[in-house]
C-alpha positions as CSV (number, residue, x, y, z in Angstrom):
1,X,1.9,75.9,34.2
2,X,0.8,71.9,34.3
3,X,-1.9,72.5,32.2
4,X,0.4,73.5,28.9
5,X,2.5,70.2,29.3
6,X,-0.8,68.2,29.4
7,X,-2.4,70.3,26.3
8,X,0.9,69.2,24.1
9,X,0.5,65.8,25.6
10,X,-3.1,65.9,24.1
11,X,-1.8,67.0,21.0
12,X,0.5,64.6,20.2
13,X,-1.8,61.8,21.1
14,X,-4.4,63.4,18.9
15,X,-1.7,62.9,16.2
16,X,-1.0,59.5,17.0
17,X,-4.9,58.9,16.7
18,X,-5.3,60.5,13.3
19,X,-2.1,58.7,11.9
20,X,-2.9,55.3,12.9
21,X,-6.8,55.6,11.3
22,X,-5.3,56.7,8.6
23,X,-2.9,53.7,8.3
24,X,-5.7,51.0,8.9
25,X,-7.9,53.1,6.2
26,X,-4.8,53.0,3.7
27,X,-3.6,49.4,5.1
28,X,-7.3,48.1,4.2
29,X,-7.4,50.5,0.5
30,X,-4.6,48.9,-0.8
31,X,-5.8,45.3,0.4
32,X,-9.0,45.3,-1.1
33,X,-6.9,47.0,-4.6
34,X,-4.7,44.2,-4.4
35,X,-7.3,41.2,-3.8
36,X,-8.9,43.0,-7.5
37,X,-5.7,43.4,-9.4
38,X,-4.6,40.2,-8.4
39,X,-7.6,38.2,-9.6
40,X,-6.7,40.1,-12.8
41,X,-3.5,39.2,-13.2
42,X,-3.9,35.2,-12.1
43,X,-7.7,35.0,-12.8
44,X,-9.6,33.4,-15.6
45,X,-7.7,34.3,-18.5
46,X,-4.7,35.3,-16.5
47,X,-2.5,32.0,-15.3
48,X,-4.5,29.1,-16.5
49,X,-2.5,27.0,-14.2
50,X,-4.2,28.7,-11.2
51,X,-8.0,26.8,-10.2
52,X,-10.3,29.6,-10.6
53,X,-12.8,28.0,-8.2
54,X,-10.3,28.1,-5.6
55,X,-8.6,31.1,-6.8
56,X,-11.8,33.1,-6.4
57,X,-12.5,31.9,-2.9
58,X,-9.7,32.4,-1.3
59,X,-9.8,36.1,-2.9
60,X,-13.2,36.7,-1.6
61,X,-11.9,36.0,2.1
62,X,-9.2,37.9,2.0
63,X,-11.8,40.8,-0.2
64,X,-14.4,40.7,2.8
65,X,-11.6,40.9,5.6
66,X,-10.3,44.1,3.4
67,X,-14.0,45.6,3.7
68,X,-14.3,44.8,7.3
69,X,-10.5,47.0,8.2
70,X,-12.4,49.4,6.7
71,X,-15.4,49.5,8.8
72,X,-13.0,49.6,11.7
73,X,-11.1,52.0,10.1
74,X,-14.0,54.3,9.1
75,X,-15.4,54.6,13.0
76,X,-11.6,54.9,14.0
77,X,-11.1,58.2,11.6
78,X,-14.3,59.8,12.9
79,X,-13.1,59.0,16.9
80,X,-9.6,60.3,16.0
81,X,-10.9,63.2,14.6
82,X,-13.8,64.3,17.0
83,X,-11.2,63.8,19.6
84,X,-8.5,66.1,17.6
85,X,-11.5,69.1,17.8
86,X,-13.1,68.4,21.3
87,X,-11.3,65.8,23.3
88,X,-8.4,68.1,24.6
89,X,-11.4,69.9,26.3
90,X,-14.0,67.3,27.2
91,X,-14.7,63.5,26.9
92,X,-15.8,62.1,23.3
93,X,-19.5,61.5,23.7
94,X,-21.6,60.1,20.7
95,X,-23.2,63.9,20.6
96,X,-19.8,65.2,19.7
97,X,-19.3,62.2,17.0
98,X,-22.6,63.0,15.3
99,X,-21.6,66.2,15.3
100,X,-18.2,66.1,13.8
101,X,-20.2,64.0,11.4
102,X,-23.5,65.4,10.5
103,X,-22.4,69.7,10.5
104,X,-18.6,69.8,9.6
105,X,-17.1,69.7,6.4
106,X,-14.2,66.9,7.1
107,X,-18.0,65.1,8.5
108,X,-19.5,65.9,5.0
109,X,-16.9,64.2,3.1
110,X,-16.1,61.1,5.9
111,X,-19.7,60.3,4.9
112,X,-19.1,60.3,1.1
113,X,-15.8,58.0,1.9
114,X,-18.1,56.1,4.3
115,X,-20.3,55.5,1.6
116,X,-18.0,54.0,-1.0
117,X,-17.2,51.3,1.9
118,X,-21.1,50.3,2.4
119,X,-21.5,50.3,-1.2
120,X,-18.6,47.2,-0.9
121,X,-20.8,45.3,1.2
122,X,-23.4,43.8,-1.1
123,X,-20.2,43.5,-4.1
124,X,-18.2,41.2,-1.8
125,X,-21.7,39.3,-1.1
126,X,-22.2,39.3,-4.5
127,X,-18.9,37.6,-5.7
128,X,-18.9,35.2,-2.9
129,X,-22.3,34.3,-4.1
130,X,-20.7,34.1,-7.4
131,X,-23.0,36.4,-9.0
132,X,-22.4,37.2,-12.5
133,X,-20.7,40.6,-12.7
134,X,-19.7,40.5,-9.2
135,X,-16.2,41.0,-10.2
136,X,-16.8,44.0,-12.1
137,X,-19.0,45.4,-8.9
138,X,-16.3,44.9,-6.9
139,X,-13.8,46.2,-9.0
140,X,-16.2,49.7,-9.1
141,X,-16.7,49.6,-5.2
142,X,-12.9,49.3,-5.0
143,X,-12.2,52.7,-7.1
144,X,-14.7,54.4,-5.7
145,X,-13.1,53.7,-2.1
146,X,-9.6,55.0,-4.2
147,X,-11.6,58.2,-5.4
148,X,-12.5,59.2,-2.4
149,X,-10.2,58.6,0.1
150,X,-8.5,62.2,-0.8
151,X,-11.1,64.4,0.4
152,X,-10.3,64.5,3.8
153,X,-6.3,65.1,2.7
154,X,-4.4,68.0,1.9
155,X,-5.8,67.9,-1.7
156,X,-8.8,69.9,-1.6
157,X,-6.9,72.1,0.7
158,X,-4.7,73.2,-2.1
159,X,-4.6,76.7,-3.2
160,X,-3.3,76.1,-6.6
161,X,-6.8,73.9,-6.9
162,X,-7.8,70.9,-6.2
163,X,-8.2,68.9,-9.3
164,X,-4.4,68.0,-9.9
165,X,-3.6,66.8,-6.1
166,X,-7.0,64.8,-5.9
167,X,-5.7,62.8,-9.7
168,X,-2.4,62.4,-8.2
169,X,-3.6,61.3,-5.1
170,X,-5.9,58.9,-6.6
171,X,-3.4,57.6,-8.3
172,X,-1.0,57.1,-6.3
173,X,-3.3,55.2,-3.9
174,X,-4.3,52.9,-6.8
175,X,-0.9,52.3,-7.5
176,X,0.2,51.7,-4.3
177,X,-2.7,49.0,-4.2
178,X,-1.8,47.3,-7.4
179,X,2.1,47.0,-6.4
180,X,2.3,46.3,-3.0
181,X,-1.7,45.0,-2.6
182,X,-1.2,42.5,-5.1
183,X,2.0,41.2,-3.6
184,X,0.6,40.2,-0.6
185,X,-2.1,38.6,-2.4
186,X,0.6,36.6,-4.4
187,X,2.2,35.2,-1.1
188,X,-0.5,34.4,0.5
189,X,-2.7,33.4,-2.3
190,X,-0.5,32.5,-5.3
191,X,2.3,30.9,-3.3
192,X,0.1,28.4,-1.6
193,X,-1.8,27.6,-4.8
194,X,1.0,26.9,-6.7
195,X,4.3,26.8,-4.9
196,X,3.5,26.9,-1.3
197,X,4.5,23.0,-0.9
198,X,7.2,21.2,-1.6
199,X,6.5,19.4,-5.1
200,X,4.7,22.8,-6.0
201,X,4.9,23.3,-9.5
202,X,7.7,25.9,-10.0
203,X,6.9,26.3,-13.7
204,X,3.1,27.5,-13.2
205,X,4.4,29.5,-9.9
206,X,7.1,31.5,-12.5
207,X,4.1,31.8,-15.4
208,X,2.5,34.0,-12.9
209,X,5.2,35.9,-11.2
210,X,6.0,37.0,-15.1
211,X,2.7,38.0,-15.0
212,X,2.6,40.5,-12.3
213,X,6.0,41.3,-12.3
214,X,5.0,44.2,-15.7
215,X,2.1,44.7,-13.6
216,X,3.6,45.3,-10.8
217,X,6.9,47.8,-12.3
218,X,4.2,50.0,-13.7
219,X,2.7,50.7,-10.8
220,X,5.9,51.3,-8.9
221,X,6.5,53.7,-11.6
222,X,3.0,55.1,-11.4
223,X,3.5,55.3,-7.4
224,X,7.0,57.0,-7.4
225,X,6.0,59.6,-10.1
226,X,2.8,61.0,-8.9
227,X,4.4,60.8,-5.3
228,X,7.3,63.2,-6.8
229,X,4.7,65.3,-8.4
230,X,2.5,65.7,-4.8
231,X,5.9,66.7,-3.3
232,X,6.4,69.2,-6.2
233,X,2.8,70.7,-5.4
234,X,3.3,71.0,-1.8
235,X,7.1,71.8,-1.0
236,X,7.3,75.2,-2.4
237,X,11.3,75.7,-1.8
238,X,14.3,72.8,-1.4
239,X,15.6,74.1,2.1
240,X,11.6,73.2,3.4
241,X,12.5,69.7,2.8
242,X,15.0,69.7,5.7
243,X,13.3,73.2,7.7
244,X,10.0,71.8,8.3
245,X,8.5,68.8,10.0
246,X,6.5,68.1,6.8
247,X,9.4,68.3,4.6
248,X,11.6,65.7,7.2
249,X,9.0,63.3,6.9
250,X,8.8,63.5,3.3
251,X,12.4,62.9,3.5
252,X,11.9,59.5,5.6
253,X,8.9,58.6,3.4
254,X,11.1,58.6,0.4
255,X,13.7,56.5,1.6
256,X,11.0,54.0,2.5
257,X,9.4,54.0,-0.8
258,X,13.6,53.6,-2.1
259,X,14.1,50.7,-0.1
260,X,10.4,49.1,-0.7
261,X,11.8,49.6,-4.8
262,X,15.4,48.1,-4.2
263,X,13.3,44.7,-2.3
264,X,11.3,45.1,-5.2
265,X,13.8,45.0,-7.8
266,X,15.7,42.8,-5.8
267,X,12.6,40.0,-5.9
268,X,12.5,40.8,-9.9
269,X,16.1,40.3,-11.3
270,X,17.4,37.6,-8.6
271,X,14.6,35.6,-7.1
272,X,12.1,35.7,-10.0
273,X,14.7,33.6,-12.5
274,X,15.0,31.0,-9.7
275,X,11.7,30.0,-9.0
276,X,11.8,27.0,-11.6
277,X,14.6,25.2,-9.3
278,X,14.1,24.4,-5.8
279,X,13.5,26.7,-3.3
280,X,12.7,29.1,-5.3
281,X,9.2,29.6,-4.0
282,X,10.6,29.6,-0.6
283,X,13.2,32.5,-1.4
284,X,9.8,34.6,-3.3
285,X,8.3,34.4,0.1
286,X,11.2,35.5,2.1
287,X,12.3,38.4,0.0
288,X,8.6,39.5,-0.7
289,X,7.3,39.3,3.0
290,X,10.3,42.1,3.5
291,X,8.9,44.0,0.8
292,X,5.5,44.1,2.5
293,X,7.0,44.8,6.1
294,X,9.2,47.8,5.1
295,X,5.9,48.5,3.0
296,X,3.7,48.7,6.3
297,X,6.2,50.8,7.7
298,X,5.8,53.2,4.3
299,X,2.0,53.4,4.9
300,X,2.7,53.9,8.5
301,X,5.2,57.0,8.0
302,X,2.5,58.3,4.9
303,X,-0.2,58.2,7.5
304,X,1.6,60.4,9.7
305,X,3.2,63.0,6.9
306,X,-0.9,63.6,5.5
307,X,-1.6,64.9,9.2
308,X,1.3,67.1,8.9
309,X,0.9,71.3,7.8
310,X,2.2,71.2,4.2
311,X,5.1,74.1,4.3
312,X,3.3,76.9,2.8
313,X,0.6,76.5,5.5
C-alpha cells in the first residue's frame, strides 16, 4: 500500500521536472528571439537616435546570457527526462543520461535541439567580436533553436502528420519571441538608452516604441492564431476543453495569453501616446514589466500543458 502513494508522488515530481526545463528552454528561446528582433527594430537603420555601439553591446550581453539559459536548460531537459523513464525505479546515474541520450528517440532529437544551441556559441562570439555578418549568424542560430525546439512536443506525435503542428509550432515560438522577447529587451535595453533617466529624451524613446509597437501587434496576432489553430489540431471535441486535464490547462493558458494582450494593448493605446511628456518612460516600464510577469507565468502554464496527453491520446 505505501509504495502506490510514493509512485504518484514520483510522478508528479517527474512532471514538475519536465515543466520547469521546459520553461527555462522556452524562457531562454524567446530571450535570445527577442535580443535579434529587437536589434532589428532599434538597430542601424531602425531608430537612429539609438548609439549602435552601445546598442549592440548591451544586446550581446543580454544574447550570451540567453545562450547560456540554454545550456542550463538543455542538461535540465535531459535530467528531467531520464528521471521521468528511470528515476521512479533507481537513482539517475550518468549511464542512464547517456542512455536516454545516445539510444532513444526523444535522445535523438534532444541532440539535434542541443546542436542548434552549440551552433549559438561561436555567433554570439562572433558579434561580440563584431565580426561582419555576425548579426546575420546569429539571427540563423536563433531560428534554428525556433525549428527545432518542436521535436520533442506533441507535434511529431500527431496522427493527422506532423508537418502542420511542427509550422505552427515554430511559429508560434517565433512569435512569442518577437512580442514578448523584444519587450523585455526594450525595458531593459531601450528604456535606459533613451528614457531610462530623468532628462531622457522622450521624443527618440516614442520614435522607437512606434517602431515596435507594428512589430510587436503582428506577432501577437501571429501568436494567438497559430495558438488557436494547435488547439484546433489537438482538441478533437468542445466538452474535452473542460473534461480533460489537457483541455483545463488550455483553458488557463488562454486566459493568460488574454490578459498578456489586454497589458499589451493597454501599453499601446494609453501609455505609448504619453511617452513625449513626463513620466511617460516611467509609466512604459511599469505597465510593460506586468506584461512580461503575467508573460512568465504564460510560458510557465505552456511548459506544463506540452507535458500533458493531448485528449485523443
Amino acid at each position: 500500500m505505501p509504495k502506490y502513494p510514493a509512485a504518484m508522488a514520483g510522478e508528479t515530481y517527474a512532471l514538475v521536472l519536465l515543466s520547469a526545463a521546459k520553461w527555462i528552454t522556452d524562457l531562454g528561446v524567446v530571450w535570445l528571439v527577442g535580443v535579434f528582433a529587437f536589434r532589428v527594430v532599434a538597430g542601424p537603420g531602425g531608430a537612429s537616435d539609438v548609439d549602435s555601439g552601445e546598442l549592440d553591446r548591451r544586446l550581446t550581453c543580454h544574447a550570451g546570457l540567453a545562450l547560456a539559459l540554454l545550456f542550463v536548460a538543455a542538461a535540465a531537459r535531459l535530467y528531467a527526462q531520464t528521471y521521468s523513464s528511470f528515476g521512479l525505479d533507481e537513482p539517475v546515474t550518468g549511464d542512464l543520461l547517456r542512455l536516454v541520450a545516445e539510444q532513444t528517440r526523444w535522445g535523438g532529437r534532444w541532440i539535434w535541439q542541443s546542436a542548434a544551441v552549440v551552433v549559438g556559441a561561436p555567433a554570439v562570439a562572433m558579434v561580440a567580436a563584431r565580426v561582419r555578418w555576425g548579426w546575420q549568424l546569429l539571427g540563423a542560430a536563433a531560428l534554428a533553436i525556433v525549428a527545432t525546439a518542436p521535436m520533442t512536443g506533441h507535434a511529431l506525435a500527431y496522427a493527422g502528420g506532423a508537418v502542420i503542428p511542427m509550422a505552427l509550432q515554430i511559429g508560434h515560438l517565433l512569435a512569442a519571441g518577437i512580442w514578448l522577447g523584444a519587450l523585455g529587451m526594450l525595458l531593459s535595453v531601450g528604456l535606459q538608452s533613451l528614457g531610462g533617466e530623468s532628462g531622457g529624451d522622450g521624443a527618440a524613446l516614442s520614435q522607437l516604441v512606434d517602431r515596435f509597437s507594428p512589430v510587436a501587434l503582428t506577432a501577437a496576432v501571429t501568436l494567438a492564431g497559430t495558438g488557436a489553430w494547435t488547439a484546433f489540431l489537438y482538441v478533437d471535441e468542445i466538452p474535452q476543453l473542460w473534461e480533460t486535464v489537457y483541455g483545463r490547462v488550455l483553458l488557463l493558458k488562454t486566459g493568460f495569453v488574454a490578459a498578456t494582450a489586454a497589458l499589451g494593448a493597454y501599453n499601446w493605446k494609453r501609455v505609448r501616446p504619453l511617452l513625449g511628456t513626463g513620466g511617460g518612460a516611467d509609466r512604459l516600464r511599469r505597465s510593460g514589466t506586468a506584461e512580461l510577469l503575467v508573460a512568465l507565468v504564460l510560458l510557465a502554464v505552456t511548459a506544463w500543458l506540452v507535458h500533458l496527453p493531448i485528449p485523443h491520446e
